[in-house]
N, CA, C and O atoms as CSV, one atom per row, in Angstrom:
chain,resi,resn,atom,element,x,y,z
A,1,UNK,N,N,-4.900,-3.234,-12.638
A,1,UNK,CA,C,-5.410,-3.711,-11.370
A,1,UNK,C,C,-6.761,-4.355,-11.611
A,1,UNK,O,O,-7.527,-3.854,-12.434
A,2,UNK,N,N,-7.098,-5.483,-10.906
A,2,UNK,CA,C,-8.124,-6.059,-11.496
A,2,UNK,C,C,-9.435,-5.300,-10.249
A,2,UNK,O,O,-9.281,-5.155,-9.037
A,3,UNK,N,N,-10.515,-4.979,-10.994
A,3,UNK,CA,C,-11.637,-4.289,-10.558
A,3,UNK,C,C,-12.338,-5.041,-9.270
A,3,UNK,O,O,-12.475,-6.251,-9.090
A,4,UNK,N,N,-12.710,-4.016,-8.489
A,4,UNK,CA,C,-12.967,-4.634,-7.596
A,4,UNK,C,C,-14.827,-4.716,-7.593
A,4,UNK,O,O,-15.437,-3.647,-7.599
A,5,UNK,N,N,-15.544,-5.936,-7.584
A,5,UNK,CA,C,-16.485,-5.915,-8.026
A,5,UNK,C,C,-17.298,-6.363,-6.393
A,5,UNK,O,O,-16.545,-6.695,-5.477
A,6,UNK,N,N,-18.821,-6.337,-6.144
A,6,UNK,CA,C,-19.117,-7.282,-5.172
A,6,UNK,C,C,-18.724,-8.167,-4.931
A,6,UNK,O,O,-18.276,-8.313,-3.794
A,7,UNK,N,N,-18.678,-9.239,-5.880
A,7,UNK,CA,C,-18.127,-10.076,-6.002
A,7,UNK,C,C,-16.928,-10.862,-5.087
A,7,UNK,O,O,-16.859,-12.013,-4.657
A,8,UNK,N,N,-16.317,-10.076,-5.023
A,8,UNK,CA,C,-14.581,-9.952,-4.473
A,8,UNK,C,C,-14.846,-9.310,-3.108
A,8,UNK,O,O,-15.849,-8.653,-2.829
A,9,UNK,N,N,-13.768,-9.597,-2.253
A,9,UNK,CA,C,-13.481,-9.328,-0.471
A,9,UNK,C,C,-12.781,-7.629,-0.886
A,9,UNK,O,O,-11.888,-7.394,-1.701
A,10,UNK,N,N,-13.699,-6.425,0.165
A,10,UNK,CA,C,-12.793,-5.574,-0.391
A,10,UNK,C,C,-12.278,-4.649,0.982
A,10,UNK,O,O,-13.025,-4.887,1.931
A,11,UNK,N,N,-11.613,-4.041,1.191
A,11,UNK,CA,C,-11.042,-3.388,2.396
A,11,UNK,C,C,-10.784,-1.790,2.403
A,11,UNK,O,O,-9.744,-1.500,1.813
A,12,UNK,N,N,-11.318,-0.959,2.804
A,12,UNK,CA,C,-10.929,0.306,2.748
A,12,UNK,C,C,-10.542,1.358,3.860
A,12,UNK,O,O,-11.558,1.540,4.531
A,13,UNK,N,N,-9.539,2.098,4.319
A,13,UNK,CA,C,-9.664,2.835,5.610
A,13,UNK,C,C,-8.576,4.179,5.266
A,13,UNK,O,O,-7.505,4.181,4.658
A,14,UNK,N,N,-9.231,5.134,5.831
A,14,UNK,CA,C,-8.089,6.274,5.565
A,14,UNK,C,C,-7.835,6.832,6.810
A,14,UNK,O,O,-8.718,7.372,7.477
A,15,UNK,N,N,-6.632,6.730,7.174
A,15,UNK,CA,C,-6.322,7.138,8.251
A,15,UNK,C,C,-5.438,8.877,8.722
A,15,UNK,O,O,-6.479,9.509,8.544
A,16,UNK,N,N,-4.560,9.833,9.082
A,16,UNK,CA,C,-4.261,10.257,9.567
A,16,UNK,C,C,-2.054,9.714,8.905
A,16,UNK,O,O,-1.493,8.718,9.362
A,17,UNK,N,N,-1.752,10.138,8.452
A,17,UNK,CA,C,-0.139,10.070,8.069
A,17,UNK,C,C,0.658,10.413,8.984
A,17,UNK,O,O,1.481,11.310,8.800
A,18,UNK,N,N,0.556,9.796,10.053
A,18,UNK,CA,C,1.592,9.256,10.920
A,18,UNK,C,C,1.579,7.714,12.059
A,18,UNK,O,O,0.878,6.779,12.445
A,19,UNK,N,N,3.221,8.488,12.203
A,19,UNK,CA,C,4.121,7.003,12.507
A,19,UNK,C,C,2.778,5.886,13.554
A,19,UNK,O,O,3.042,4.693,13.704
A,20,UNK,N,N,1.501,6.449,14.141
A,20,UNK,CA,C,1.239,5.935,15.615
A,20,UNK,C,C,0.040,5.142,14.770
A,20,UNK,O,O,-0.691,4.407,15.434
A,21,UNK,N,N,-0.180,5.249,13.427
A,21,UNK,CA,C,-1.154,4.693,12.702
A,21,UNK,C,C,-0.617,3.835,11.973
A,21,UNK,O,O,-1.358,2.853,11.923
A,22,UNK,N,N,0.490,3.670,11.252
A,22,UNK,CA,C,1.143,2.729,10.476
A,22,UNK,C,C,0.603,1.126,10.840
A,22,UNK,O,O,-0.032,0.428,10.049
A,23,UNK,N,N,1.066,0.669,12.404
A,23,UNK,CA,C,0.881,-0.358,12.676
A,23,UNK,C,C,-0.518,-1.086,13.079
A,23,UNK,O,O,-0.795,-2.260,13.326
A,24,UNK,N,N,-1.185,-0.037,13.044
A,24,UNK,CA,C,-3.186,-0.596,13.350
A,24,UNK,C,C,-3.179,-0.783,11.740
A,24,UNK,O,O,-3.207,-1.996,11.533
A,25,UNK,N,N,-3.161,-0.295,10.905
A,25,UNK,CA,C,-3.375,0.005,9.407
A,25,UNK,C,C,-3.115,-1.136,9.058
A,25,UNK,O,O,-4.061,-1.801,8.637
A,26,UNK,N,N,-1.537,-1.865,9.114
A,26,UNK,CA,C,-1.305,-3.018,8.779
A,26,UNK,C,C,-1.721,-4.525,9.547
A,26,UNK,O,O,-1.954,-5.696,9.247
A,27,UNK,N,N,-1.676,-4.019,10.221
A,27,UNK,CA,C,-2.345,-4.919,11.209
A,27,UNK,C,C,-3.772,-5.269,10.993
A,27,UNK,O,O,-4.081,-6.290,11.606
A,28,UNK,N,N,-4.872,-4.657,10.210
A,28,UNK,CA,C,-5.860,-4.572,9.692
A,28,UNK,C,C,-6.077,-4.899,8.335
A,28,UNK,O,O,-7.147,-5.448,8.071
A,29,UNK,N,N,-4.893,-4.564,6.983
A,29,UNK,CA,C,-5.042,-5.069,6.232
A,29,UNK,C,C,-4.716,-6.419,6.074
A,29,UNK,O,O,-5.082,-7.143,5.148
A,30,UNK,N,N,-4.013,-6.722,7.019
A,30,UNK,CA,C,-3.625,-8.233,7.148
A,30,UNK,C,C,-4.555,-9.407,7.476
A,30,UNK,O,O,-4.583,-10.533,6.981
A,31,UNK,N,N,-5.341,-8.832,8.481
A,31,UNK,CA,C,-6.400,-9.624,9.227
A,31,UNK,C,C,-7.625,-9.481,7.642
A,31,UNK,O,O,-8.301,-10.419,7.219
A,32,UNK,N,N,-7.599,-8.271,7.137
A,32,UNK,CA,C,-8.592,-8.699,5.903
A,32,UNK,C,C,-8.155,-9.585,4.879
A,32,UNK,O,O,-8.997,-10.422,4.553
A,33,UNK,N,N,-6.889,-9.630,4.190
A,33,UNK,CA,C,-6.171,-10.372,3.559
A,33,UNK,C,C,-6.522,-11.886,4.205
A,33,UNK,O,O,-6.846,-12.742,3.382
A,34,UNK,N,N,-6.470,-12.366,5.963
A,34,UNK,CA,C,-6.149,-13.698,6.668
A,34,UNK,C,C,-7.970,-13.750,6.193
A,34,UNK,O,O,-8.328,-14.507,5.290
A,35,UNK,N,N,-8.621,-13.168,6.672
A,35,UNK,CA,C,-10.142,-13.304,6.181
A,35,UNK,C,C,-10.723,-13.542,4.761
A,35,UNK,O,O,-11.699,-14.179,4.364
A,36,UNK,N,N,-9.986,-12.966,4.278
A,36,UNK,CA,C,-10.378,-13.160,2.423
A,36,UNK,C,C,-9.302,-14.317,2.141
A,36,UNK,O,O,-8.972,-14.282,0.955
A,37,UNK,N,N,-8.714,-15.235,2.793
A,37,UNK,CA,C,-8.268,-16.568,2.239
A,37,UNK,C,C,-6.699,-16.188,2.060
A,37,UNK,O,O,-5.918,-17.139,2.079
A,38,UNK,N,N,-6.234,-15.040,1.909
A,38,UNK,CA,C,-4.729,-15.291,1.788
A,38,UNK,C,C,-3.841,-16.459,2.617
A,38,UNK,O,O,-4.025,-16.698,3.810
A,39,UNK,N,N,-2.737,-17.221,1.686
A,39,UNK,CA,C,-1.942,-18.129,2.691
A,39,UNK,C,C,-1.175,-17.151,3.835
A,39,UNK,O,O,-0.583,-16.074,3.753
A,40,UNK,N,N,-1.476,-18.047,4.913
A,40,UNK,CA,C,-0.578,-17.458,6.131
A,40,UNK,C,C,1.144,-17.036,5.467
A,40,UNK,O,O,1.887,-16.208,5.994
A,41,UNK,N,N,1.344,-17.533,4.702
A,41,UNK,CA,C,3.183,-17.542,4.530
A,41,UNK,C,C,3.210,-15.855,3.441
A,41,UNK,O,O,3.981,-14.897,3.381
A,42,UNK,N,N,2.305,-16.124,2.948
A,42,UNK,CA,C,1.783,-14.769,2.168
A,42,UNK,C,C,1.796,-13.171,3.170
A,42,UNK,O,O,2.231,-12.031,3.012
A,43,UNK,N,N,1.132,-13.840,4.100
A,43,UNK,CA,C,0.591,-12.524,5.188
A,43,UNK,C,C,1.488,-11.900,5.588
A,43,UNK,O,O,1.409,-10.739,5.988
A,44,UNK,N,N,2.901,-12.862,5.521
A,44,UNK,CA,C,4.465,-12.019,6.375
A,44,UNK,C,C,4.762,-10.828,5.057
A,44,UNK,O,O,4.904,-9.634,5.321
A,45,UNK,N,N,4.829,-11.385,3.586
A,45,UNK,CA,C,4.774,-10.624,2.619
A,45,UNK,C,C,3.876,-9.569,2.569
A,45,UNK,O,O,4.538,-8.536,2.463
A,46,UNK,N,N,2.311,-9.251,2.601
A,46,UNK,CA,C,1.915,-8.386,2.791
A,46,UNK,C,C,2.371,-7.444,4.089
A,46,UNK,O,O,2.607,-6.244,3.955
A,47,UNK,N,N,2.460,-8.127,5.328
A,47,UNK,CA,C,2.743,-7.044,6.262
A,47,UNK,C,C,4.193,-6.320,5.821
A,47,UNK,O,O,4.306,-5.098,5.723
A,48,UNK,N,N,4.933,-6.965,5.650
A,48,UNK,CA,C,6.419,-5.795,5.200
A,48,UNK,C,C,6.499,-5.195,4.286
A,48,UNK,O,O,7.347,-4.320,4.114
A,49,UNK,N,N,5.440,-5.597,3.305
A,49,UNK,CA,C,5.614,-4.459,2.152
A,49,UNK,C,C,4.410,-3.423,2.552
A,49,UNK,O,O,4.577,-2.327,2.016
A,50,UNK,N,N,3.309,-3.504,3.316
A,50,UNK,CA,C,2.441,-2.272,3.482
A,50,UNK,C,C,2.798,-1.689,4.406
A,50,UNK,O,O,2.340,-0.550,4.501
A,51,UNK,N,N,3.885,-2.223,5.652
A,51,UNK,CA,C,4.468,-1.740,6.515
A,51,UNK,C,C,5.456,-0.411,5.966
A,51,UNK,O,O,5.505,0.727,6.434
A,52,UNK,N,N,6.237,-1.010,4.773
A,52,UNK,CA,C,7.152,-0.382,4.255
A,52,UNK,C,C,6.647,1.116,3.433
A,52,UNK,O,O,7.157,2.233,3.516
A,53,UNK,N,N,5.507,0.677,2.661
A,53,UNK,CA,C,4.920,1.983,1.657
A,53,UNK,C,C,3.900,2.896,2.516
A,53,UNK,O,O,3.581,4.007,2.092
A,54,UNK,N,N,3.381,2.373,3.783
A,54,UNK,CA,C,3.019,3.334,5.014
A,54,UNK,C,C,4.104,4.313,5.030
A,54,UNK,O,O,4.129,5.386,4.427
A,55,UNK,N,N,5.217,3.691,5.981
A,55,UNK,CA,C,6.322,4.333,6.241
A,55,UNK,C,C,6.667,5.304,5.374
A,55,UNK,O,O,7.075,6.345,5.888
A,56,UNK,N,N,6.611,5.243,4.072
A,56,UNK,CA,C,7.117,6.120,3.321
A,56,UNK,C,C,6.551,6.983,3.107
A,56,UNK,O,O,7.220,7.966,2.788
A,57,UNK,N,N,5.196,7.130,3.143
A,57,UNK,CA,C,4.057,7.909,3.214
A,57,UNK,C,C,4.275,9.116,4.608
A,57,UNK,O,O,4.546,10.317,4.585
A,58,UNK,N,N,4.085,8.412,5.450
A,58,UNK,CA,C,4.833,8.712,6.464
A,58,UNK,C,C,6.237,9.827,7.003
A,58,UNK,O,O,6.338,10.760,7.799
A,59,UNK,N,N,7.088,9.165,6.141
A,59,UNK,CA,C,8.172,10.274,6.139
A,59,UNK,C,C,8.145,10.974,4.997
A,59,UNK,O,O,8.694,12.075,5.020
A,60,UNK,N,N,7.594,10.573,3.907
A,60,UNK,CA,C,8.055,11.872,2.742
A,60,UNK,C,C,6.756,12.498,2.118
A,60,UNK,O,O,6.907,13.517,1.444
A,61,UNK,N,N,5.450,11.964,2.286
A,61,UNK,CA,C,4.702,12.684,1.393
A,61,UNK,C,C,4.613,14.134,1.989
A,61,UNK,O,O,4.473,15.030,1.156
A,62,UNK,N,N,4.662,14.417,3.033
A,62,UNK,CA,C,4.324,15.533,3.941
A,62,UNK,C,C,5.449,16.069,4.288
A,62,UNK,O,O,5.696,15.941,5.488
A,63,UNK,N,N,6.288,16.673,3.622
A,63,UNK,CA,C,7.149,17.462,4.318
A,63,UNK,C,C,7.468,18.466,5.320
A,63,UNK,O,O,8.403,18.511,6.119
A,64,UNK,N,N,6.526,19.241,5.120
A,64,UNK,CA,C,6.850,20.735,5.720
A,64,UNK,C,C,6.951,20.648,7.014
A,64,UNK,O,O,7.897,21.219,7.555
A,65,UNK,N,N,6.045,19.952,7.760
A,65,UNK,CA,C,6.233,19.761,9.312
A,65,UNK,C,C,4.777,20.120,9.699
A,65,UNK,O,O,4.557,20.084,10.910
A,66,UNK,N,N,3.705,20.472,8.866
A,66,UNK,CA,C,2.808,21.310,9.199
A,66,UNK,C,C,1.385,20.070,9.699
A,66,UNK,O,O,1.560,18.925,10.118
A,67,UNK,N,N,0.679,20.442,9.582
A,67,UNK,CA,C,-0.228,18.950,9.543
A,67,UNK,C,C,-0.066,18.227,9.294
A,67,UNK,O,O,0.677,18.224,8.312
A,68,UNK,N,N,-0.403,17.160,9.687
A,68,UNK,CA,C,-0.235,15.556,8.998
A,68,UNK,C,C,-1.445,15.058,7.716
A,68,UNK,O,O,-2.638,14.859,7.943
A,69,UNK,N,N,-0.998,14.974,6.828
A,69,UNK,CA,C,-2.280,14.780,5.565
A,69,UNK,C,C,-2.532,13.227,5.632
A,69,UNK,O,O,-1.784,12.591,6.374
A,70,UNK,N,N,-3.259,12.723,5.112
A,70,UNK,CA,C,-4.227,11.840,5.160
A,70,UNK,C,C,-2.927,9.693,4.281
A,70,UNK,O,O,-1.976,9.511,3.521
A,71,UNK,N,N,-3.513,9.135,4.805
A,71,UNK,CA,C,-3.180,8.041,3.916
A,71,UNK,C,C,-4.275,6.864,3.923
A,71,UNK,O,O,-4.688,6.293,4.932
A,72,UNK,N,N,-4.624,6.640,2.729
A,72,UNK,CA,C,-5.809,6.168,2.106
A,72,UNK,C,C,-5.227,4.449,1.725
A,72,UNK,O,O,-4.316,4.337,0.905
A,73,UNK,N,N,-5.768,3.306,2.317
A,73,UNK,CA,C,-5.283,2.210,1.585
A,73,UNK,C,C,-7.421,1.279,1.270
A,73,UNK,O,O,-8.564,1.424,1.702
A,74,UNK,N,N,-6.589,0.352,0.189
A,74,UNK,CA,C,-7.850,-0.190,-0.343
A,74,UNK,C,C,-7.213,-1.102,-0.720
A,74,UNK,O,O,-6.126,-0.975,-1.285
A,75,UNK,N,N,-7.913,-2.458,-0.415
A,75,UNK,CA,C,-7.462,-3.855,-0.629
A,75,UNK,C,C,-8.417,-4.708,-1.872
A,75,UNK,O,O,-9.394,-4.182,-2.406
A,76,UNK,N,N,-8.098,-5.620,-2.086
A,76,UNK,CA,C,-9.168,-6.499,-3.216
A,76,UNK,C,C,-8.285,-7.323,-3.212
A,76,UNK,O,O,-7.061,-7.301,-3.348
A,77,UNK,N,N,-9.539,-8.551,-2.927
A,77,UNK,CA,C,-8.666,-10.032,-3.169
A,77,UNK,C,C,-9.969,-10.378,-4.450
A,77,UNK,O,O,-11.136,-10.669,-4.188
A,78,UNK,N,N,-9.452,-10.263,-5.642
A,78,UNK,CA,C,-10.304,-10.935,-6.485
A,78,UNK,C,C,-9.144,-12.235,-7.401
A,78,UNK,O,O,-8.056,-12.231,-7.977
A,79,UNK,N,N,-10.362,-13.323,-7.008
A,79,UNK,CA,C,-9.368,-15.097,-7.094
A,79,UNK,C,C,-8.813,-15.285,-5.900
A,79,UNK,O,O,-9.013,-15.348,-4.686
A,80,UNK,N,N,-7.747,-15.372,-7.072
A,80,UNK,CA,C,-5.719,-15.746,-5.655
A,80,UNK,C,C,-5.200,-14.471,-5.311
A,80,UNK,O,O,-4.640,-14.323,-4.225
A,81,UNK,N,N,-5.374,-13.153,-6.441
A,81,UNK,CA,C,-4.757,-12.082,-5.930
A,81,UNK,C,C,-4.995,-11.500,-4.867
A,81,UNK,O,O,-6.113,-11.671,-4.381
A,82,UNK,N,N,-3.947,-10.559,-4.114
A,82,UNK,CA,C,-4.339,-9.388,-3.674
A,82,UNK,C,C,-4.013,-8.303,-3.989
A,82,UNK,O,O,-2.785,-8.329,-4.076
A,83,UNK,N,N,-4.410,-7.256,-4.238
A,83,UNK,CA,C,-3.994,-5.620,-4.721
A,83,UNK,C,C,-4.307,-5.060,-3.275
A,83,UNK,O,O,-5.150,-5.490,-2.487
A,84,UNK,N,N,-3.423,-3.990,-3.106
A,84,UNK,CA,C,-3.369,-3.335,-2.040
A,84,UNK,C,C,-2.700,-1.643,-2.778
A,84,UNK,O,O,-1.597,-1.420,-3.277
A,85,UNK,N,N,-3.861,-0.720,-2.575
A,85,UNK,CA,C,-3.558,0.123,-2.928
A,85,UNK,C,C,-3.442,1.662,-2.037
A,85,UNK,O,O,-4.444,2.274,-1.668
A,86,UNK,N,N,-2.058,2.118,-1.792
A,86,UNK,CA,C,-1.972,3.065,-0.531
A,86,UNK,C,C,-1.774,4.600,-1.738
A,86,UNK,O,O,-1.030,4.771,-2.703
A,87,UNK,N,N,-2.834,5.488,-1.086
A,87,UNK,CA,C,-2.397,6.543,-1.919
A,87,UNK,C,C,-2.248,7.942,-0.505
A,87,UNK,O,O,-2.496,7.744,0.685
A,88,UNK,N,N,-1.798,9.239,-1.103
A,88,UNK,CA,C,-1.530,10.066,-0.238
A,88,UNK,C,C,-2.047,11.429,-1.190
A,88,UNK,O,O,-2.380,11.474,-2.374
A,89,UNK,N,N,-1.979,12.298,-0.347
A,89,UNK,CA,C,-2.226,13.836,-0.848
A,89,UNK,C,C,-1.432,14.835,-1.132
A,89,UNK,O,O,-1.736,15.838,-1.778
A,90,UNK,N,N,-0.064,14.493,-0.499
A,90,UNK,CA,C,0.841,14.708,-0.493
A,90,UNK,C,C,2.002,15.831,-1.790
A,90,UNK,O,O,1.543,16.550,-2.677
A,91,UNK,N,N,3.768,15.586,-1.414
A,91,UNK,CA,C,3.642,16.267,-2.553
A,91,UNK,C,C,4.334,15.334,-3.931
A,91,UNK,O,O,5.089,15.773,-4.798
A,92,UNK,N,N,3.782,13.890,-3.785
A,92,UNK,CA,C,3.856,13.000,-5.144
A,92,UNK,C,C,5.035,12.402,-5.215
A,92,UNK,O,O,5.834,12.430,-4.278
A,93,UNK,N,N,5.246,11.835,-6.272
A,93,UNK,CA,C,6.507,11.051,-6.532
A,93,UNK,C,C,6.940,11.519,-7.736
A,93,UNK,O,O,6.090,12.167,-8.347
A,94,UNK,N,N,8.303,11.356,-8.419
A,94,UNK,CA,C,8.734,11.410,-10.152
A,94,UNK,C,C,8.504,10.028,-10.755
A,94,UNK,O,O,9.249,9.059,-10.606
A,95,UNK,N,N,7.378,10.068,-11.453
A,95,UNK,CA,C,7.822,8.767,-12.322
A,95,UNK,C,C,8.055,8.664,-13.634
A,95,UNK,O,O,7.927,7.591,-14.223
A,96,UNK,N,N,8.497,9.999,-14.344
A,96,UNK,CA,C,9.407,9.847,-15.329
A,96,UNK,C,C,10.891,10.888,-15.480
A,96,UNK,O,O,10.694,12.016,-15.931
A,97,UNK,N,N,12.290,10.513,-15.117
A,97,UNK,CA,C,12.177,8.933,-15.440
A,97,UNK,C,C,12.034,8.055,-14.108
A,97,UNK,O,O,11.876,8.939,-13.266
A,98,UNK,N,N,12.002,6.997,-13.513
A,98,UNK,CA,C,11.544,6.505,-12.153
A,98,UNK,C,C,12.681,6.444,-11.398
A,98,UNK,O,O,13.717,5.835,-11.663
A,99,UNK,N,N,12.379,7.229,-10.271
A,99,UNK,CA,C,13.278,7.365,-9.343
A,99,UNK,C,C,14.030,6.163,-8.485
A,99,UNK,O,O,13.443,5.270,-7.874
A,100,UNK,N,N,15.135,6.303,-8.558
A,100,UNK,CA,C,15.898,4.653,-7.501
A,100,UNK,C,C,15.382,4.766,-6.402
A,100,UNK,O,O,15.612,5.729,-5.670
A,101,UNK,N,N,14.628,3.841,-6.111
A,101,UNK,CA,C,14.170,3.349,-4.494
A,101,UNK,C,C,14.689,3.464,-3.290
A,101,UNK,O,O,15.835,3.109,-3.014
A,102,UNK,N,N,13.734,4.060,-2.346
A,102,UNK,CA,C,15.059,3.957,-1.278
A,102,UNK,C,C,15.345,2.642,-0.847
A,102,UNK,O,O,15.512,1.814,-1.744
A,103,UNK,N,N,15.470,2.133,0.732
A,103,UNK,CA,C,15.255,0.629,1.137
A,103,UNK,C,C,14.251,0.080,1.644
A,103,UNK,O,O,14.194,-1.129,1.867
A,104,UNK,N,N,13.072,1.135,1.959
A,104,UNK,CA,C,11.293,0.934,2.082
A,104,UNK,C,C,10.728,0.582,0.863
A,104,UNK,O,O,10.105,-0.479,0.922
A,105,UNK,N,N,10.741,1.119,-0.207
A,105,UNK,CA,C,10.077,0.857,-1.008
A,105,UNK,C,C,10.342,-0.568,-2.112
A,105,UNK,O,O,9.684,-1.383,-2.759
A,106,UNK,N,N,12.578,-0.011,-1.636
A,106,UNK,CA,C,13.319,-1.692,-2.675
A,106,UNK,C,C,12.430,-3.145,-1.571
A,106,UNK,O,O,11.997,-4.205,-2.023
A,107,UNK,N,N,12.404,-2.778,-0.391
A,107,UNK,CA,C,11.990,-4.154,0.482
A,107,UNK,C,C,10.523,-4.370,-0.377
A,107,UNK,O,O,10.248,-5.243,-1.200
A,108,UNK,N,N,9.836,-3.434,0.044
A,108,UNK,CA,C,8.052,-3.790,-0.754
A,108,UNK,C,C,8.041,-4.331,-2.262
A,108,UNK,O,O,7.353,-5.338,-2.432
A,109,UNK,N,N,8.816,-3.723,-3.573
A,109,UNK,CA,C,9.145,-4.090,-4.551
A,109,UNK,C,C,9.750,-5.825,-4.996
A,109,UNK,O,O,9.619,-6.391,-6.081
A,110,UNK,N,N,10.509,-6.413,-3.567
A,110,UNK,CA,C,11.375,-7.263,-3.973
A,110,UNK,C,C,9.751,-7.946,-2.968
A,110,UNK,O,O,8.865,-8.243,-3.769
A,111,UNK,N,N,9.457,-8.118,-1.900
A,111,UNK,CA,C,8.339,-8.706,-1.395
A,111,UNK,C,C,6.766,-9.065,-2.151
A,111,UNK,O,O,5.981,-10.003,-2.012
A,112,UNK,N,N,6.757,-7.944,-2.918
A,112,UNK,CA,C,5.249,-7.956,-3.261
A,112,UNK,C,C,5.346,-8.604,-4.828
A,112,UNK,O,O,6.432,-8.470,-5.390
A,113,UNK,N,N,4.022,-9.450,-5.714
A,113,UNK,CA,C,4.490,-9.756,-6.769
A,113,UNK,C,C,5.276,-8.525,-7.857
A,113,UNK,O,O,6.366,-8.440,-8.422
A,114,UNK,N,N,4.056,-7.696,-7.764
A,114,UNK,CA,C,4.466,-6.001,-8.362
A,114,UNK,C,C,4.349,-5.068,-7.711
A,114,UNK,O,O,3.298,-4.854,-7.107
A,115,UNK,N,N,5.312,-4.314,-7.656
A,115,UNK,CA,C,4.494,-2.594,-7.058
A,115,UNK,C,C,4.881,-1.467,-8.315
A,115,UNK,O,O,5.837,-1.259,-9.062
A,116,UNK,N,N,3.355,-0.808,-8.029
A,116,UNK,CA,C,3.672,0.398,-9.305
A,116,UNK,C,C,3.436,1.463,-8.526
A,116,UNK,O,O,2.839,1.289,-7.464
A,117,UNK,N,N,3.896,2.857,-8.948
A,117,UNK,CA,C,3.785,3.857,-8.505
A,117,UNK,C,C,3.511,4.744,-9.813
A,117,UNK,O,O,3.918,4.596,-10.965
A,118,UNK,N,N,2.449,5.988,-9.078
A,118,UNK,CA,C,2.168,7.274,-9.962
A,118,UNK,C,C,1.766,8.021,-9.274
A,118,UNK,O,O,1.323,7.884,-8.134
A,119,UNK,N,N,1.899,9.063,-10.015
A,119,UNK,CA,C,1.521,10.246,-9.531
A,119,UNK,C,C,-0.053,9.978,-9.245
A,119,UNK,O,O,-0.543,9.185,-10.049
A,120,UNK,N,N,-0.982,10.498,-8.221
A,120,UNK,CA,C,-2.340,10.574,-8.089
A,120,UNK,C,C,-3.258,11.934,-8.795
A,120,UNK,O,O,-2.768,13.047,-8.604
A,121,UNK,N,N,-4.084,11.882,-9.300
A,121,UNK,CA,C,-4.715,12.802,-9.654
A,121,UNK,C,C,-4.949,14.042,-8.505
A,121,UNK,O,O,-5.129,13.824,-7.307
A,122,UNK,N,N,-4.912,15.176,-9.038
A,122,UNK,CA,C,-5.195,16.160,-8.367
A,122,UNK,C,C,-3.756,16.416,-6.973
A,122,UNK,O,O,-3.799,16.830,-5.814
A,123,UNK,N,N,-2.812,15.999,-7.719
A,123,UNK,CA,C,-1.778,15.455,-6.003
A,123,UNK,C,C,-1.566,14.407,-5.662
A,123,UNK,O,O,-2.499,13.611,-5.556
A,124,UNK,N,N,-0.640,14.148,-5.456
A,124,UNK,CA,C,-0.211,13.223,-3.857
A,124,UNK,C,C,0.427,12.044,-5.095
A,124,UNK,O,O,0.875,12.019,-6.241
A,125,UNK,N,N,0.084,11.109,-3.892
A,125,UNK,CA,C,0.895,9.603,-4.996
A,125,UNK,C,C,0.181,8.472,-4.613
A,125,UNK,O,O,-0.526,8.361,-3.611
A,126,UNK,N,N,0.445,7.509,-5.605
A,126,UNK,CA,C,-0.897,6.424,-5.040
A,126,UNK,C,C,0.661,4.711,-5.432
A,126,UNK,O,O,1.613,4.740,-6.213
A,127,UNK,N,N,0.318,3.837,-4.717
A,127,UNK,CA,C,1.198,2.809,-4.989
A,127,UNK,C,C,0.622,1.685,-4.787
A,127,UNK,O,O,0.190,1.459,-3.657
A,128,UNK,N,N,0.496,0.858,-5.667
A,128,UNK,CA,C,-0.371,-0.104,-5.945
A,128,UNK,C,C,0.478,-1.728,-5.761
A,128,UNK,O,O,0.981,-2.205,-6.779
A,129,UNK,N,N,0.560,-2.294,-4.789
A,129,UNK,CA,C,1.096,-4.003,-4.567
A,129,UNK,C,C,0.153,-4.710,-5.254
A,129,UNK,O,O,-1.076,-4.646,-5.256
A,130,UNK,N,N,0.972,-5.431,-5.867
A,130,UNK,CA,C,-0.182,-6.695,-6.088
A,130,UNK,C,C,0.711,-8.022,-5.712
A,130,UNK,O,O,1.873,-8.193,-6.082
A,131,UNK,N,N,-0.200,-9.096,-4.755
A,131,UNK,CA,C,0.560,-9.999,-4.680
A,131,UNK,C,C,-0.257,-11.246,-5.266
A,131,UNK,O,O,-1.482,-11.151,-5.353
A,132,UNK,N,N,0.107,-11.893,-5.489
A,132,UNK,CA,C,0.431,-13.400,-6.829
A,132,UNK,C,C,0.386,-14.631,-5.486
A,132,UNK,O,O,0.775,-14.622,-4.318
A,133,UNK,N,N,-0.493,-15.912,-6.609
A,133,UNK,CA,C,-0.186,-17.231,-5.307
A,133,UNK,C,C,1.076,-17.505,-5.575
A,133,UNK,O,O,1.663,-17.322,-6.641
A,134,UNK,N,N,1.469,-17.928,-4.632
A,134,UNK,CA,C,2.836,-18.335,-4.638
A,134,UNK,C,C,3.005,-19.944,-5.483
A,134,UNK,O,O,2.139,-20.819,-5.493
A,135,UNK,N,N,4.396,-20.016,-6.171
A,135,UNK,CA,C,4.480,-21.379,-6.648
A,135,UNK,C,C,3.789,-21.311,-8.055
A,135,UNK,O,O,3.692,-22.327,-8.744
């Protein structure tokens, strides 16, 4: 992931892991993305894939039913890129060997240039988009 320096437009907000936050969240990283120069045709790509790895956050990091734990995203447009990085506290992902996607995460994967996933330190899971200029 390329470092996010002064330099570079950067975005950070942690919100609350549920469904009634998903859509301010994206709706916000988007408008920072439309502010830091991303192409408009780009912005439909970011919103469905952070729409999508919310969501998932959403339904699976938190199982039990008990509180709702936290979801953390952080943006950087350094150049043409953007990285968009959503992590949780949650109880993680397998990534060895890497688990088949459901259809939230295959949509964000096939939308975004890359998405990686890992486990987060200390817990949870962190998933990192990066999107590419187009062409």
């Amino acid at each position: 992931m390329p470092a996010c320096s002064a330099a570079c437009a950067t975005f950070s907000r942690t919100v609350a892991a549920v469904p009634a936050e998903v859509a301010p969240l994206r709706r916000a990283v988007v408008a920072f993305a439309h502010d830091a120069g991303v192409p408009p045709l780009q912005l439909k790509d970011v919103a469905l894939a952070v729409s999508e790895v919310l969501t998932n956050v959403v339904l699976h990091a938190y199982p039990d039913g008990g509180s709702p734990g936290t979801m953390a995203v952080t943006a950087c447009v350094a150049g043409e890129e953007l990285t968009v990085t959503i992590a949780d506290e949650g109880v993680g992902i397998a990534t060895s060997p890497p688990p088949p996607f459901g259809l939230g995460l295959t949509i964000a994967s096939e939308v975004a240039g890359r998405l990686e996933l890992e486990r987060a330190e200390g817990g949870g899971a962190l998933a990192r988009l990066t999107f590419f200029p187009r062409g």
